[in-house]
VOGUVO-213600 format. One record per atom (N, C-alpha, C): atom name; x, y, z. Coordinates in Angstrom, 1 decimal, decimal comma. Atoms other than C-alpha are relative to their C-alpha. Last residue first. Example, Ala and Ser with C-alpha at 12.3 -4.5 7.8 and 13.67 -1.06 7.14 Angstrom:
BEGIN
+------+--------+--------+--------+
| name |     xx |     yy |     zz |
+------+--------+--------+--------+
|    N |   -0,9 |   -1,1 |    0,0 |
|   CA |   13,7 |   -1,1 |    7,1 |
|    C |   -0,8 |    1,1 |    0,8 |
|    N |    0,9 |   -1,2 |    0,0 |
|   CA |   12,3 |   -4,5 |    7,8 |
|    C |    0,9 |    1,2 |    0,0 |
+------+--------+--------+--------+
This chain:
BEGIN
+------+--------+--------+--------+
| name |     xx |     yy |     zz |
+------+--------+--------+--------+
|    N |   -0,4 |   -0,8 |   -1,3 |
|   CA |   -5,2 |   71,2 |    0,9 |
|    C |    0,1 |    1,3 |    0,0 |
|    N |   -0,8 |   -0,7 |   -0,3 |
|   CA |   -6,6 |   69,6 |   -2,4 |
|    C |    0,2 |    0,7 |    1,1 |
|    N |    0,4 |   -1,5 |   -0,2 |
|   CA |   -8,5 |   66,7 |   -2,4 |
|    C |    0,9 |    0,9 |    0,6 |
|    N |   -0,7 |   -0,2 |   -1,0 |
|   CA |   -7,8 |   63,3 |   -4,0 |
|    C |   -0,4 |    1,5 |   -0,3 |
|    N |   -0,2 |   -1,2 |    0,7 |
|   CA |  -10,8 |   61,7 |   -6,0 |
|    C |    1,1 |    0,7 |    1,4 |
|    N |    0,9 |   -1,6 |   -0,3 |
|   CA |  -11,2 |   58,2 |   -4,6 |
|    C |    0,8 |    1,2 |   -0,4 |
|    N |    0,9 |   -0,3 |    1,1 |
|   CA |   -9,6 |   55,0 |   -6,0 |
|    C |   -1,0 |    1,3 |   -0,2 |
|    N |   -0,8 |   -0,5 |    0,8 |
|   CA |   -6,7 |   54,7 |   -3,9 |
|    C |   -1,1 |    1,0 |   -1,2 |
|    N |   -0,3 |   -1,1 |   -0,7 |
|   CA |   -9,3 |   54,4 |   -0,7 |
|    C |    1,2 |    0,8 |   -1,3 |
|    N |    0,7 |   -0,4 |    0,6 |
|   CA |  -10,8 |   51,4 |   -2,9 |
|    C |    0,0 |    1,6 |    0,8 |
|    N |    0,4 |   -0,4 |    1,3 |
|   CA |   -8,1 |   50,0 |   -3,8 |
|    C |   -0,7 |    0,7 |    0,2 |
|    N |   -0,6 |   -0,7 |    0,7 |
|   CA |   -7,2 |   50,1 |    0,2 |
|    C |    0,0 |    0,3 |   -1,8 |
|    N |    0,1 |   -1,3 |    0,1 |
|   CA |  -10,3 |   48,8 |    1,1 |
|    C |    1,5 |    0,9 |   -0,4 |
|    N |    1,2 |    0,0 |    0,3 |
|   CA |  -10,2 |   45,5 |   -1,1 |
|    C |   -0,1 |    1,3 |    0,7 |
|    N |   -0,3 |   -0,4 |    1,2 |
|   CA |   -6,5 |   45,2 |   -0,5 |
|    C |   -1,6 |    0,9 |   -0,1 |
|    N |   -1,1 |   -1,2 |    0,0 |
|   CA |   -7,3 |   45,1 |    3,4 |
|    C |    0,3 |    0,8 |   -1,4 |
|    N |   -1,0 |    0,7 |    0,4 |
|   CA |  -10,4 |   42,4 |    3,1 |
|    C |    1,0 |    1,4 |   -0,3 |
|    N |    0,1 |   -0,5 |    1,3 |
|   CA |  -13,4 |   43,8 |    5,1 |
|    C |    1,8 |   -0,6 |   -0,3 |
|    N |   -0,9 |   -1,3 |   -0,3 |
|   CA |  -14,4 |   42,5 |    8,3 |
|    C |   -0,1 |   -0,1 |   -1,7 |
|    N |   -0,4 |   -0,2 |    1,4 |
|   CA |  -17,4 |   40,2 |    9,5 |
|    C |    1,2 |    1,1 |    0,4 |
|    N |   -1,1 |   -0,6 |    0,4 |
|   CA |  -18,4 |   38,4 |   13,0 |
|    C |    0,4 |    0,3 |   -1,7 |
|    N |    0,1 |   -1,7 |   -0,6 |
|   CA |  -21,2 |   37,1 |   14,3 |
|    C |    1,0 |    0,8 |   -0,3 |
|    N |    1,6 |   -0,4 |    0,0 |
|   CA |  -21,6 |   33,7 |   12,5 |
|    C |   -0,4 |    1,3 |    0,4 |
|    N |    0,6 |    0,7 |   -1,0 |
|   CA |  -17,8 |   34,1 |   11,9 |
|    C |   -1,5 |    0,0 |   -0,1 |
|    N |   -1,0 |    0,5 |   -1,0 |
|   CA |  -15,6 |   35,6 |    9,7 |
|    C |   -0,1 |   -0,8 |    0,7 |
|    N |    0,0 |    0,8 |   -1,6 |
|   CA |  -18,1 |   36,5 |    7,1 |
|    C |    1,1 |   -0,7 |    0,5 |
|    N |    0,3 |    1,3 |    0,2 |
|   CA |  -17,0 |   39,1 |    4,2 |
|    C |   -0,3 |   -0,5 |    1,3 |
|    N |   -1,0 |    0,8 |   -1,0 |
|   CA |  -17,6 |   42,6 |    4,1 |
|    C |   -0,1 |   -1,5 |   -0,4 |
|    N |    1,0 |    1,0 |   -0,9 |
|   CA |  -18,7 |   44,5 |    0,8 |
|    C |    1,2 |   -1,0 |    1,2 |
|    N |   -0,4 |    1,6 |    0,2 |
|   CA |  -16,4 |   46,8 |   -0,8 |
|    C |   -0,6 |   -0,6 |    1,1 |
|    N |   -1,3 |    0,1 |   -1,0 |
|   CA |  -17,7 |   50,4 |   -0,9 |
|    C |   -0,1 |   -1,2 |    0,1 |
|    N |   -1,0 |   -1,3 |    0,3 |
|   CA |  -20,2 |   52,5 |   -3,5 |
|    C |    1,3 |   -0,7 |    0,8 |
|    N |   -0,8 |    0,3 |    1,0 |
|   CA |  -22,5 |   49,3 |   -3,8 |
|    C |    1,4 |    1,1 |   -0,6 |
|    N |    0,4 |   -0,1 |    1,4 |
|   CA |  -25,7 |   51,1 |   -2,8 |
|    C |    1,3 |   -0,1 |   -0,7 |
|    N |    1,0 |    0,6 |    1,3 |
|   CA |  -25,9 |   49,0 |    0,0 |
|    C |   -0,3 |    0,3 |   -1,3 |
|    N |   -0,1 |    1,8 |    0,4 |
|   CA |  -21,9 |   48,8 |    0,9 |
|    C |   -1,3 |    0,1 |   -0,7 |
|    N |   -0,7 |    0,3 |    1,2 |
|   CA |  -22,3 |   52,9 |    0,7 |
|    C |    0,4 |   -1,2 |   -0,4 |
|    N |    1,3 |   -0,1 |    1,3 |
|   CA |  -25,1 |   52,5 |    3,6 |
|    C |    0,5 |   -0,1 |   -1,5 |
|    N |    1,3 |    1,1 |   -0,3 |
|   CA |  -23,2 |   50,3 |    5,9 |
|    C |   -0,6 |    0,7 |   -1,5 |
|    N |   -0,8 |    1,3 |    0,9 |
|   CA |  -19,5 |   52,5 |    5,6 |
|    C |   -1,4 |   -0,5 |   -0,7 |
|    N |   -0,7 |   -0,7 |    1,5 |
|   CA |  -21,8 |   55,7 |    6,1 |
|    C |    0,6 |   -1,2 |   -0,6 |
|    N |    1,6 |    0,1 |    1,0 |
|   CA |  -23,7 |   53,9 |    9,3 |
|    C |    0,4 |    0,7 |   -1,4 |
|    N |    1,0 |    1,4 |    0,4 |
|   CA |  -20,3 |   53,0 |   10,6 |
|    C |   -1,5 |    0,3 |   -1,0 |
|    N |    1,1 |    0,6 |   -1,0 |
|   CA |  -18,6 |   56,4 |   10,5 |
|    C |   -0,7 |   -1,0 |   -0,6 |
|    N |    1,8 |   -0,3 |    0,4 |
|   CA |  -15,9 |   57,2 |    7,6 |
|    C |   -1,0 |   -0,7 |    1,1 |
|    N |    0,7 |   -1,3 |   -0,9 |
|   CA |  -12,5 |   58,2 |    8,1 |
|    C |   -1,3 |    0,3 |   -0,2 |
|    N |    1,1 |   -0,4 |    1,0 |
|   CA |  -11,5 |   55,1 |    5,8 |
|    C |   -0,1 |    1,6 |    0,6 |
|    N |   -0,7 |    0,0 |    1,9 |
|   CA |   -8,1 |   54,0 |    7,4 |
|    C |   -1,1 |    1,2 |   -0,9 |
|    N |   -1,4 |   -1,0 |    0,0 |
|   CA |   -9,5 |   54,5 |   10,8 |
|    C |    0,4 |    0,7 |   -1,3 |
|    N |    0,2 |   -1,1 |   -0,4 |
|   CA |  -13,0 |   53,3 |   10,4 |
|    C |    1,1 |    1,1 |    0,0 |
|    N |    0,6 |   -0,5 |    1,3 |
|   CA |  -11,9 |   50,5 |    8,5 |
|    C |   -0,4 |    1,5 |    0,4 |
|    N |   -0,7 |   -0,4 |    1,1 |
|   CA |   -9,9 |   49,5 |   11,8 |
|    C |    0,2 |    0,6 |   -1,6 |
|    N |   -0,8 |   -0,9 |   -0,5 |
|   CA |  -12,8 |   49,6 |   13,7 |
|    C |    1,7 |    1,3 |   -0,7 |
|    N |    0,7 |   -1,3 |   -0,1 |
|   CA |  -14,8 |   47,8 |   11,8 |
|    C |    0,9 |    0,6 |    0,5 |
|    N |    1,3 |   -0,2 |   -0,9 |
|   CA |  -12,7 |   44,5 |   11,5 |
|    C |   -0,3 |    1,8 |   -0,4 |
|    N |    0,3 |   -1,2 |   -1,0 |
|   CA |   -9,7 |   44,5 |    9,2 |
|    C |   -1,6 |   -0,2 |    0,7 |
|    N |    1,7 |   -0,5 |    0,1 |
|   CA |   -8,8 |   41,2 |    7,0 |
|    C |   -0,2 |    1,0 |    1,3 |
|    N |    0,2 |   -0,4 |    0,8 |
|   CA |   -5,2 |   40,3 |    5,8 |
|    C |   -1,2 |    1,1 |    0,0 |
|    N |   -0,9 |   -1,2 |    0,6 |
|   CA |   -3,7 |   39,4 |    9,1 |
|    C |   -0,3 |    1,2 |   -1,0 |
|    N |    1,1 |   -0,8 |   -1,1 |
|   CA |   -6,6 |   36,7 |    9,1 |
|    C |    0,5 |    1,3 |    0,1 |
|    N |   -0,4 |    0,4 |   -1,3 |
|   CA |   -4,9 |   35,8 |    5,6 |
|    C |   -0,4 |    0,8 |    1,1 |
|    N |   -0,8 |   -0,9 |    0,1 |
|   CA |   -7,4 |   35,2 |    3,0 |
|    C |    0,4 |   -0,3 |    1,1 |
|    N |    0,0 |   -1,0 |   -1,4 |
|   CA |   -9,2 |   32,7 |    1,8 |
|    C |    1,5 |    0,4 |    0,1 |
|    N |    0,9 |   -1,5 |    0,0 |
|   CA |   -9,6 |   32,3 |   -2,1 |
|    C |    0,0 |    0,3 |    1,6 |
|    N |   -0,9 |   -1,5 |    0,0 |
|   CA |   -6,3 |   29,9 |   -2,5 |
|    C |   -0,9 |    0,9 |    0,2 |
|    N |    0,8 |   -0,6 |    1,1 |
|   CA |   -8,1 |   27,2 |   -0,2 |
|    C |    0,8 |    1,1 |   -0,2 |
|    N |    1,7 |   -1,0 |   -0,4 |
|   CA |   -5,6 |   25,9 |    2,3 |
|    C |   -0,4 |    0,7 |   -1,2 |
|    N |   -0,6 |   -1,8 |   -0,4 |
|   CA |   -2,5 |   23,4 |    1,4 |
|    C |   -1,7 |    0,6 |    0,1 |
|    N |    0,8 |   -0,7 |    0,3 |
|   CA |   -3,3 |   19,4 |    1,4 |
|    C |    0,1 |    1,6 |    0,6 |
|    N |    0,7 |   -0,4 |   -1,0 |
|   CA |   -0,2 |   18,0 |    2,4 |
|    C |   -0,7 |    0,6 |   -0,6 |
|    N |    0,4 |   -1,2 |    0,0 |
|   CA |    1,5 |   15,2 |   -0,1 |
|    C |   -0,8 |    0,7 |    0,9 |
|    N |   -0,7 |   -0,8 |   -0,9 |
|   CA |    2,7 |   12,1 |    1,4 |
|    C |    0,0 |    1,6 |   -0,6 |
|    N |    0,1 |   -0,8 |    0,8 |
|   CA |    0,1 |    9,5 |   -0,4 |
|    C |    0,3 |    1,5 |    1,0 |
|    N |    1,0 |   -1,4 |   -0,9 |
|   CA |    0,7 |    6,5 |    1,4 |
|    C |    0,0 |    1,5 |   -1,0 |
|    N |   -1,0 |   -1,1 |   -0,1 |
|   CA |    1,6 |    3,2 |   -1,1 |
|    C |   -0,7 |    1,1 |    0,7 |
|    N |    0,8 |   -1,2 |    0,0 |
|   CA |    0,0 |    0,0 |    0,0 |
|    C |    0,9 |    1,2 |    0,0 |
+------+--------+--------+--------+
């Protein structure tokens, strides 16, 4: 009987926990209050959270930094 000594590696579509920001930390980055993040996710203006847990979501780091690149920069 031959054993088959390869290790199954983790899904390439998750991310690394490292990778993914809670509220708080989107808050920072973004400088935008919860009910602003919430409403621009529903009309699709701001990168949707993913689930973490049954009770828990965050947002994927790339995902808000493209999308903090992507805004109109304002002059000082």
């Amino acid at each position: 009987m031959q054993l088959n000594s390869t290790v199954p590696s983790a899904p390439q579509n998750e991310a690394d926990p490292a990778d993914t920001l809670r509220l708080p930390k989107v808050r920072e980055r973004t400088g935008l209050g919860r009910s602003t993040i919430y409403r621009l996710m529903g009309q699709g203006l701001f990168p949707c959270a993913v689930q973490l847990a049954p009770r828990a979501i965050g947002w994927h780091k790339a995902d808000i930094d493209a999308w903090l690149a992507s805004r109109p920069k304002t002059p000082h």
